[in-house]
N, C-alpha and C positions, 0 to 999 in steps of 0.2 A: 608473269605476275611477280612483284616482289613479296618475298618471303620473310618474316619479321617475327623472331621467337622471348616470350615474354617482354616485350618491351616496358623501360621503366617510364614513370608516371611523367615526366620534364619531355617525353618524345610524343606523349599522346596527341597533343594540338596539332603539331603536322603532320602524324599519321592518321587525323582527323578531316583533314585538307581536302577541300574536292580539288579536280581538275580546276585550271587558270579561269576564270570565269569575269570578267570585266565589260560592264556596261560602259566604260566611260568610251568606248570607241566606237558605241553607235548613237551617243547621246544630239552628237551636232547633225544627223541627217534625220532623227526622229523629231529632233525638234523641230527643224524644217519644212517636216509633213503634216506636224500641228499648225504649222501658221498657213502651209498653204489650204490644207484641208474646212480650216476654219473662213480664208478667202472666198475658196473656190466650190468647197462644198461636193457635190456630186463629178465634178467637172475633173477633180483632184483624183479619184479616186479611182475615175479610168484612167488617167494619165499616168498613176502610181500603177494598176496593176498593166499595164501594158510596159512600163519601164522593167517592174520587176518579174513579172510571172508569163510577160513577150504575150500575153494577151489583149485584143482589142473587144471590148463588153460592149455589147447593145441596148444591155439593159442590167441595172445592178441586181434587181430584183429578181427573184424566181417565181416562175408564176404557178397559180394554186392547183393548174392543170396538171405540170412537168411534176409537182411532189404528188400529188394525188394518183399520177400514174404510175410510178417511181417503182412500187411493190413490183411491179412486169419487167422491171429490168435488174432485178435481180433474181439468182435460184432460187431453187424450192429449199433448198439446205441452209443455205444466209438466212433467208426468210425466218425460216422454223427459228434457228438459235438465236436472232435478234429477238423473237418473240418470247422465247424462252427466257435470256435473259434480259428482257424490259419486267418481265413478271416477276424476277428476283431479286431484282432492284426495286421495282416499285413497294415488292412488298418488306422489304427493311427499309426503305423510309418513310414507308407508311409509319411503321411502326414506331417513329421516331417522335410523334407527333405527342404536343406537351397538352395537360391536363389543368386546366386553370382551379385552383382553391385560396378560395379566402380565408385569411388569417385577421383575428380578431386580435391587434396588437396589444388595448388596454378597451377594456368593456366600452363599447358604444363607437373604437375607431376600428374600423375595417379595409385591409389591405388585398389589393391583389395583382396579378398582372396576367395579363391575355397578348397573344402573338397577332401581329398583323402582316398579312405580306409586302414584300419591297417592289412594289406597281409594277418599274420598270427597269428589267434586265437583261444584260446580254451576251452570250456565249461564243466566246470564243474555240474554234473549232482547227484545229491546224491540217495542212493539207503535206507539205512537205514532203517527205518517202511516201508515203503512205496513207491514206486520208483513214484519219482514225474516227469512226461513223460510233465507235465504244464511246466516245465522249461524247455524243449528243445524248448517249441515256443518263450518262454522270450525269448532268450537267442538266436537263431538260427537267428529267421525271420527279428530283427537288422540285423544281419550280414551277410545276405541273400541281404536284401535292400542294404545294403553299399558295396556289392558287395567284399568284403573278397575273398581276392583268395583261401587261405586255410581254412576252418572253422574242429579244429579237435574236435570231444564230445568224454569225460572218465565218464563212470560211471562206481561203481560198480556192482559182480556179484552178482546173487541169486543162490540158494544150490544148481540148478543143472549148474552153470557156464555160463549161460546165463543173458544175459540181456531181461527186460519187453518188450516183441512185440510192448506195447506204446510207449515207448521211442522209438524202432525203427523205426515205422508209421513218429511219427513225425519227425524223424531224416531223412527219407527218404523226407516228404514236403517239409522240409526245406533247402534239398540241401546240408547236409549236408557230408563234404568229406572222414571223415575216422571215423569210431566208434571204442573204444577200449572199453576193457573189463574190465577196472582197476580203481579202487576210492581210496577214501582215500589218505594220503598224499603224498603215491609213485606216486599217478595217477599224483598230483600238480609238483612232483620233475620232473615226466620223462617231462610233456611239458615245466618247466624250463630249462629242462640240453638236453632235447634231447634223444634218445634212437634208437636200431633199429626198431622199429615198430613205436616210437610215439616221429612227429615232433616237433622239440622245435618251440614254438610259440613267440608273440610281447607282447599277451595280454591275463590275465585267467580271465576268468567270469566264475560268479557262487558261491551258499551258500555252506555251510556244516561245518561240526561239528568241535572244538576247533583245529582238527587236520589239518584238511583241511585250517581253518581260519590261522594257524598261519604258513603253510606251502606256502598257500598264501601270507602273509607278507616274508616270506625269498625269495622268488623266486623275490623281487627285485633285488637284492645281484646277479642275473644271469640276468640283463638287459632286465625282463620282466616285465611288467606293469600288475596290475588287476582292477579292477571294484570299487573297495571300501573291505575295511574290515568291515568284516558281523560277526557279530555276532545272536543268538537266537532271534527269531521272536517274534514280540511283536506289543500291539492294545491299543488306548487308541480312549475311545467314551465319546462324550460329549453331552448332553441332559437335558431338559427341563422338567417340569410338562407335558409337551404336548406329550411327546415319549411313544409309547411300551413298557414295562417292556419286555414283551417277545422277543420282537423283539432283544433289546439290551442283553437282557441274551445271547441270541443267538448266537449273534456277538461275545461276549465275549468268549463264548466256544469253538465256531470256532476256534480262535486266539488258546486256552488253549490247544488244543489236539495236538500241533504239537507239544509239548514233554516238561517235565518236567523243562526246564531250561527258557520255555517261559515265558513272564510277559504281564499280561493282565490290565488295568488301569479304572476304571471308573468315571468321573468325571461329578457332576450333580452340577444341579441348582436347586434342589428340595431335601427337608431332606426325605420327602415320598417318593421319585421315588426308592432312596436309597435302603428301606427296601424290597420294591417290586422287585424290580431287583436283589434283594438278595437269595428271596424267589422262582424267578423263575431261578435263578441256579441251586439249590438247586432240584428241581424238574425236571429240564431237563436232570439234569448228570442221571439220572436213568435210562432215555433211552439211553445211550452213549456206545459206544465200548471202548472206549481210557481214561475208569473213573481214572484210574492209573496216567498217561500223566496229564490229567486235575486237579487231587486233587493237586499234586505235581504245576503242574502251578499256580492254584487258590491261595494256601498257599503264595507264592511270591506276589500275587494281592492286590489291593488297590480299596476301596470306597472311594473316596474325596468327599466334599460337599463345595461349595463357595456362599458364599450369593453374592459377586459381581463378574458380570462376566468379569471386566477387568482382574481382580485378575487370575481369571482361564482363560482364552487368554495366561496371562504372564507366569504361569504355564506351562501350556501348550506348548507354547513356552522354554522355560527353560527344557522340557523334550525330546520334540524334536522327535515326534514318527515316528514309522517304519510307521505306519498303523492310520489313526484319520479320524475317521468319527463322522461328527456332526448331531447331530439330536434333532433340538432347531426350535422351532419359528422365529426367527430373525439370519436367518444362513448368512445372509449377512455379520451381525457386525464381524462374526465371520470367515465367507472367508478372509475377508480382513485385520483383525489381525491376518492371522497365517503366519509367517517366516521361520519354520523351522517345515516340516513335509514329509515323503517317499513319499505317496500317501495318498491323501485326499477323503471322499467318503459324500455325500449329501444327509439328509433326508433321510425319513422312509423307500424307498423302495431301497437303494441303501447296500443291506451289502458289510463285505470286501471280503467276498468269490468271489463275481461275478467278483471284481478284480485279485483275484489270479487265475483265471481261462479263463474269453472271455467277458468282458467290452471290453477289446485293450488294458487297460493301462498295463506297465510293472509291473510284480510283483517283482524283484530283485530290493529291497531298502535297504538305508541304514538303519542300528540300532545303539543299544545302544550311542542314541544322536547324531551318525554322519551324520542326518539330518541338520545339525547345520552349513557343509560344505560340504555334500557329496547329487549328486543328484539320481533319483533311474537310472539305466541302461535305455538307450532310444538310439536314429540312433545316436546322438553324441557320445556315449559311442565306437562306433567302428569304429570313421574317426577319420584323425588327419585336422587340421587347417594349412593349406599353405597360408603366405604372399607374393602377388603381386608387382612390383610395375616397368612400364616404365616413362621412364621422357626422354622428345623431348630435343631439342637443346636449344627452348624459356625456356622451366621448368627449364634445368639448371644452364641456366643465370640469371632464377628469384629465385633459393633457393641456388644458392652458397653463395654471401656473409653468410646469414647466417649459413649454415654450417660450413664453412671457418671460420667463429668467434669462434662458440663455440668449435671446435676441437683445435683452438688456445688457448682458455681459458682452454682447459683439457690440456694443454700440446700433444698433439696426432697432431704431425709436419705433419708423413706420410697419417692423417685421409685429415688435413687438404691440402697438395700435390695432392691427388686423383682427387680434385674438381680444384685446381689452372689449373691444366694442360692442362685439356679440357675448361676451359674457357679463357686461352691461346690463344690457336689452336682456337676458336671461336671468341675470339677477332681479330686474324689475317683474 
C-alpha cells in the first residue's frame, strides 16, 4: 500500500482517484446487445448467456416450484441467518416509512403529499465469484415494504444453468414475482426494452460489473430509471492511536477481496498506527482465499496520515466513500463533519461486513464519489412523491390576487383567466 504523510491540499484530487475505471471500452458491445435484444427479444438472451456464461437455457424463467422448494437446498445455518437478517432489514425499512400531514399554506389552501409505489421494478442481482443472495434482501424487502406491484430479479447462471438456492430462498421471502435466469447487460437490456419472458420495468436496482453499470446508464434512453450509477466497491477507515490495528486490517481486507478493481483507503491520526496496520495486512492475507483479488485491490490502496484532523474530515469529505467507518476517540467531531458518505459505521465493534449483511442498513451505495449526490438505496428509492393540494372557496379568494399578479407579470393571460373566473362566479 502507498503511504502518504500529511499531504498538502493541490495532491488531494488524486489521492482521491479510484482505480482506472472506463466505460467507454464496453460501450460499443452493450450497445449491440440493446439493439439485438430489442430484435430478438427472448431469442437474444439465450444466445447472450450461452456466448458469455457457456451456458445453454431451456427456459429463462424460474419456475414457482424450483424457488418454492429452494429452502431444502440450503443448511439449516444459511437458513436461520438469512432469516435473521431479512428481519433486520425489514425492520429499519420499515421504519423508514413517511407520515403524510397537511399544511394549511394560507387559510382555506391546503397542501400535502403522499408516496406512491414505482409499479414496476427490477433487481439486478450479480452472480460473478460469488452469487451474492445479500442483495436480494437489499434490494427486494424496500420493494416489498413499498408495495411494488411487479418486483422482477435477473441474475446470472452458474455452469449447471441454475441459479444459487440462496438467491432463490430469499427471492422467495421477499415476495418476489418473476426470477429470470439472465445477467449481465442483456439481463439490463431485456427489463429496459421488454422481452417475452421479462417485463420491461419503471426502475433497475442493483451493482455489477462495467457492463452492467454502463448498460444501466443507457436503459435511461428507454424511459427507465435506476438506483444510482455504481461503480467498484470501496472502504475508507479512519482512526486513532486508540484503534486495533487488527481490527482495521480487517476491515480493510473485507472491502479488498470483492475484486481487483476495489480501492480500500486508510486514513490515521497516528504515524505508528500506520506501520502496524500495515504489518497486520500483511499477516492476515496468509490466511485468505481471495490473495489474488486482494493484492490487486491492495496495490490501488492508500495509507494517508494527517496530523490535523479537520484536514482529514475535509479529505474525507472530498473523497466521498462508498463505505467509512470511524474508529477514533472523539467520533463525534467526526459524525458531525462528514457530508458525503454511502454508509457510515461507529467504533471498534461495528465492521463493514455486519453492514453488508443484517445490521438493516442497506448495502447498495453509491461510489466512486457519488456520495457527493447520490444516497445509498432505502424505502424512498422505490416510491415516487405525489403533490396534494385543495383550496375551498375562502382559500381562493385569499391567494388569487396574488396569483393573478404574477401570472400577469409572466405574461401567462390564460394562467392568469383560470383564477379571474371563479372569483367572478364568487364574487357574484
Amino acid at each position: 500500500m502507498n503511504k502518504v504523510f500529511n499531504p498538502e491540499k493541490n495532491t488531494w484530487s488524486s489521492l482521491a482517484k479510484r482505480p482506472l475505471y472506463s466505460l467507454d471500452s464496453v460501450k460499443g458491445i452493450v450497445d449491440e446487445i440493446f439493439t439485438n435484444v430489442k430484435l430478438k427479444g427472448d431469442e437474444a438472451l439465450v444466445d447472450y448467456t450461452n456466448k458469455f456464461d457457456k451456458v445453454n437455457l431451456n427456459d429463462l424463467l424460474v419456475s414457482d416450484k424450483k424457488i418454492n422448494n429452494s429452502e431444502n437446498d440450503i443448511d439449516k445455518d444459511l437458513k436461520e441467518s438469512i432469516n435473521i437478517a431479512f428481519n433486520n432489514i425489514y425492520k429499519f425499512h420499515k421504519n423508514q416509512a413517511f407520515n403524510s400531514k397537511k399544511t394549511e399554506t394560507t387559510p382555506g389552501v391546503f397542501c400535502w403529499q403522499e408516496k406512491r409505489a414505482i409499479e414496476n421494478v427490477g433487481l439486478y442481482i450479480p452472480g460473478g465469484t460469488a452469487p451474492l443472495f445479500s442483495s436480494v434482501l437489499m434490494l427486494a424487502i424496500p420493494a416489498m415494504i413499498a408495495n411494488c406491484k411487479n418486483i422482477v430479479l435477473c441474475s446470472p447462471p452458474n455452469n449447471n444453468g441454475e441459479l444459487h438456492p440462496a438467491i432463490l430462498y430469499c427471492a422467495k421471502l421477499c415476495k418476489v414475482n418473476k426470477v429470470i435466469c439472465v445477467g449481465g447487460a442483456q439481463s439490463i437490456a431485456a427489463m429496459s426494452i421488454g422481452t417475452e419472458s421479462v417485463p420491461k420495468v419503471n426502475k433497475i436496482f442493483g451493482p455489477g460489473n462495467q457492463y452492467v453499470t454502463y448498460a444501466k446508464l443507457k436503459s435511461i434512453n428507454f424511459n427507465t430509471a435506476i438506483d444510482m450509477p455504481a461503480g467498484p466497491s470501496e472502504l475508507l477507515v479512519l482512526a486513532d492511536q486508540n484503534a486495533n490495528p487488527e481490527y482495521i486490517a480487517s476491515d480493510l481486507l473485507s472491502q479488498a477481496e470483492h475484486g481487483p478493481d476495489s480501492q480500500v483507503i486508510f486514513v490515521s491520526l497516528s504515524k505508528s498506527l500506520i506501520n502496524d496496520v500495515e504489518k497486520c495486512i500483511n499477516d492476515q492475507i496468509e490466511n485468505l482465499d481471495r490473495k489474488d483479488f486482494i493484492n490487486k485491490s491492495i496495490s490501488n490502496s492508500k495509507l494517508i496520515f494527517f496530523e490535523n484532523k479537520l484536514e482529514a474530515v475535509e479529505f474525507i469529505n472530498q473523497y466521498a466513500p462508498e463505505h467509512y467507518i470511524i474508529n477514533v476517540e472523539n467520533e463525534s467531531f467526526f459524525i458531525d463533519k462528514i457530508v458525503s458518505a454511502g454508509s457510515v459505521f461507529i467504533g471498534n465493534y461495528t465492521p463493514e461486513s455486519a453492514g453488508d449483511y443484517a445490521s438493516g442498513t442497506n448495502h447498495t451505495l453509491p461510489t466512486n464519489g457519488n456520495a457527493k449526490q447520490y444516497s445509498g438505496v432505502n424505502l424512498d428509492s422505490f416510491l415516487k412523491t405525489i403533490t396534494f393540494q385543495k383550496i375551498s372557496k375562502e382559500g381562493l379568494l385569499n391567494i388569487s390576487k396574488t396569483v393573478e399578479t404574477m401570472a400577469d407579470a409572466e405574461g401567462l393571460q390564460a394562467h392568469k383567466n383560470a383564477i379571474s373566473i371563479r372569483v367572478k362566479d364568487l364574487n357574484n
